[in-house]
N, C-alpha and C positions, 0 to 999 in steps of 0.2 A: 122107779125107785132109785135105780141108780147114778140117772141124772140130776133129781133130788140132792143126793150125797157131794154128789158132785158141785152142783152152784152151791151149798150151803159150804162147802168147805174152803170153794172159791172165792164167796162173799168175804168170811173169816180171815183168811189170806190177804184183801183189797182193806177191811173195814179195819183191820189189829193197828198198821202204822196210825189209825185215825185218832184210835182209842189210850195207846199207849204215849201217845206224846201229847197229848194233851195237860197231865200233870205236869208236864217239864217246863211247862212253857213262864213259869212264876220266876223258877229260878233261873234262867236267861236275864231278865231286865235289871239287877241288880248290877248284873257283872257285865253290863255295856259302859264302854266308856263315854260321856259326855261331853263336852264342849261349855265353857263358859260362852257367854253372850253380851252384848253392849244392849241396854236396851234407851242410854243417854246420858248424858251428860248435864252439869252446874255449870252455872256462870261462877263458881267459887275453884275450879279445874277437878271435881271429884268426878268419879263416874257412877253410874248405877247398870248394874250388872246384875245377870241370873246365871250363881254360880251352881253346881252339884256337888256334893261330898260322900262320901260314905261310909256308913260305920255300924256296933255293931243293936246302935238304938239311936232315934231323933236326936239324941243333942248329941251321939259323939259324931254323928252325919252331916249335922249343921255346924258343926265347929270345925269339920274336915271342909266342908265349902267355903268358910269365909277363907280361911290358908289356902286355900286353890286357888278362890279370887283371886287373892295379892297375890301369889309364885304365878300366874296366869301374867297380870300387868309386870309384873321384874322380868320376868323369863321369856313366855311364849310371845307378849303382845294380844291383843284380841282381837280376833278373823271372823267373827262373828256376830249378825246383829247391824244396831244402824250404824252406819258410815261416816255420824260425827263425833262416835268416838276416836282418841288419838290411837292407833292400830298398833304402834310401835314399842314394843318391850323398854322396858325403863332400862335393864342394863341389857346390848348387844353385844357385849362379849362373849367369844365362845367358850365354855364351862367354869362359866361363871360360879354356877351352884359350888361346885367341886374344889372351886378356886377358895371359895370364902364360905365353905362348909361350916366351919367350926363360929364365924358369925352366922349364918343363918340356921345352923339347928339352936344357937341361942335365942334368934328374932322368934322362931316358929315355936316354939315348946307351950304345950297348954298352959291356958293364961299369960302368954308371953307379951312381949312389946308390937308384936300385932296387930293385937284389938285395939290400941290406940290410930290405927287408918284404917278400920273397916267396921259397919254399922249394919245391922238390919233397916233396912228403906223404911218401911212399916210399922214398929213394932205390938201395932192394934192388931193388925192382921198376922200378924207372924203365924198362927196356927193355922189361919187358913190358907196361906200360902203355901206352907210349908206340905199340911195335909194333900191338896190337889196333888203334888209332884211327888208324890212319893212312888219309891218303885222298889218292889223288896223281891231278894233276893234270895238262895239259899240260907245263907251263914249272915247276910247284912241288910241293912236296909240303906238304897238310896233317897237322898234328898234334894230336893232343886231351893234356892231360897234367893230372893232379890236383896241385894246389897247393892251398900254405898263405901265405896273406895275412896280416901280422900289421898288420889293421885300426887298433887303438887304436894302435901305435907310429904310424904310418903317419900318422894322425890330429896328434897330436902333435909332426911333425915339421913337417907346412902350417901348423898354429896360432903354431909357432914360427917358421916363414916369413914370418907376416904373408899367407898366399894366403887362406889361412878367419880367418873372424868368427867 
């Protein structure tokens, strides 16, 4: 009997971390950060890309990806994905954002001058696209979604800003 008490208490002890983290595990994936992606390029200089955003329903998640995309191509460049896309940040100046803040929380502002260089690839698929990537979170839901950047406009519009040299 008393070895009874004993593995059963022991099991309890081994089996609780198994039991109790397993609800946790939803709210994790929301709050991982993502990586944009290259998945190719136009002979027109746009790119097509699989951005993540997230927010606190589908469209404020897919509206925070497309903004990711483009601050991804100005800012970080993209390191990810195939190899012909151009890898190269559009402006490499170092803090740049911070430099020309007050232009770009105007560029970025919902509904902004944005959406004019960024497009849904799809937009027959858009729900199913959108649906497969989804990764929800406590408080948000993430979203993955393929877009198309049109690079060289894009490019041409900061040139004519005076942001890039």
């Amino acid at each position: 009997m008393k070895k009874m008490k004993y593995y059963s208490v022991l099991s309890l002890l081994f089996l609780s971390p198994l039991f109790f983290s397993c609800g946790s595990q939803n709210k994790v994936a929301g709050n991982f950060e993502y990586n944009t992606e290259c998945y190719g390029t136009e002979l027109d200089g746009s790119l097509t890309l699989k951005a993540w955003g997230n927010g606190r329903h589908r469209w404020d998640a897919v509206e925070q990806a497309k903004k990711n995309g483009i601050r991804d191509v100005i800012f970080k460049g993209i390191s990810y994905g195939r190899d012909e896309c151009d890898r190269r940040p559009l402006i490499s100046e170092p803090n740049a954002l911070d430099k020309y803040s007050d232009y770009f929380n105007k560029f970025f502002v919902d509904e902004g001058p944005y959406l004019n260089f960024v497009n849904l690839k799809d937009e027959r698929i858009f729900f199913a696209k959108v649906w497969r990537s989804r990764k929800r979170g406590s408080q948000s839901v993430t979203h993955g979604v393929v877009i198309r950047v049109l690079r060289s406009e894009l490019k041409k519009k900061l040139l004519k800003d005076g942001i890039m040299r």
